[in-house]
Structures are given as C-alpha cells and as structure tokens.
C-alpha positions as CSV (number, residue, x, y, z in Angstrom):
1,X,-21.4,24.4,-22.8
2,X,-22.3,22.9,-26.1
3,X,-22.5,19.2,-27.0
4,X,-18.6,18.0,-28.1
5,X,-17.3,21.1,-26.4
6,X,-15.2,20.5,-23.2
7,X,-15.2,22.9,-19.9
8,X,-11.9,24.6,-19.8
9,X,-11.1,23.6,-16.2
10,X,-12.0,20.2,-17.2
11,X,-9.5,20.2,-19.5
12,X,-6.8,21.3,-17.3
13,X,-8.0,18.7,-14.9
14,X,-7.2,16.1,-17.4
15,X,-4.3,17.5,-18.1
16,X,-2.8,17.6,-14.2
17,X,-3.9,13.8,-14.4
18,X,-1.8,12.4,-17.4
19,X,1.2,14.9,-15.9
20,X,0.7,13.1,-12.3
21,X,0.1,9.6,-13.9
22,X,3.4,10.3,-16.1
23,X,5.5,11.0,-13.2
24,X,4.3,8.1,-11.1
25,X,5.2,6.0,-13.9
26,X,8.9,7.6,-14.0
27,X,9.3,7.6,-10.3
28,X,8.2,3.8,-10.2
29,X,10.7,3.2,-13.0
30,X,13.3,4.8,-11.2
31,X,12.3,2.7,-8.1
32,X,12.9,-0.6,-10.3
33,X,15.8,0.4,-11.6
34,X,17.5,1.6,-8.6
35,X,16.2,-1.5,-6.6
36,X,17.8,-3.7,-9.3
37,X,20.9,-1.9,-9.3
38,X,21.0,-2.3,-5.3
39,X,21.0,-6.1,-6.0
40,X,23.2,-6.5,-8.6
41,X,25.9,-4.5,-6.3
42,X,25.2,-7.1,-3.3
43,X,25.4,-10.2,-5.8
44,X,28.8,-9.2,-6.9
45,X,29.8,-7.8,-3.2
46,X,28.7,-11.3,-2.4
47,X,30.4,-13.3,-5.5
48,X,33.7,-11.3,-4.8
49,X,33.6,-12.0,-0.8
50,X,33.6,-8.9,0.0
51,X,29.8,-8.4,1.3
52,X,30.0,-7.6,4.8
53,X,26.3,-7.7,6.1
54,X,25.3,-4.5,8.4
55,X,22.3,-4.3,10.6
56,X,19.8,-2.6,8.4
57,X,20.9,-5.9,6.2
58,X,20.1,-8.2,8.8
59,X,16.9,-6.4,9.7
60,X,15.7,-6.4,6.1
61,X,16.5,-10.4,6.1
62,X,14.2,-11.2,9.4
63,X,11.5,-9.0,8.1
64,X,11.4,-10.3,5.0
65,X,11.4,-13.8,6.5
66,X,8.2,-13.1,8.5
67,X,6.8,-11.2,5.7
68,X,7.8,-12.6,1.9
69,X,6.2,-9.7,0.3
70,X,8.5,-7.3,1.3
C-alpha cells in the first residue's frame, strides 16, 4: 500500500469499532434510562404507600449497604 492509502480490511476494522462503540453507547443509555425509570416507579410506589418491599428488594438494600457502589 501507498502512503495516505488505507488497507481495505483496515478499514472495515474501523468500521466494526465505531458500530460496536455506537451500540455500547445505546445499550448504556438504555441502561440509565431504564434504571431511572425503575426508581422513579419505587419513589411514587413509596410516596403513594403502596411500595410493598419483596426479597430481591431487601437483598439489593443489604448489599448495597456493605457495598455503596452498587
């Protein structure tokens, strides 16, 4: 190859990337917004009195007790 000139399957290589960083951008957006939308439903549930705690709940409260990253 030439100087300035790219390889072909370099190229598509590149291309694979932006397509795979793309989606992991999407997916993580969809993450957030789901997550958000998770707590919003559990602040009202727990505004209107209605939020009945199960044991995943419970679970995910010691856990994150031990651990505040999570």
């Amino acid at each position: 190859m030439g100087r300035g000139k790219t390889c072909p399957g370099n190229a598509s290589g590149m291309e694979k990337k932006r397509i795979s960083d793309e989606f992991e951008v999407r997916e993580s957006h969809l993450r957030n917004t789901e997550r958000a939308d998770r707590i919003a439903r559990l602040k009202r549930e727990i505004r209107d009195g209605s939020y009945e705690p199960d044991i995943r709940d419970i679970a995910r409260l010691l856990t994150s007790a031990m651990d505040p990253t999570l």
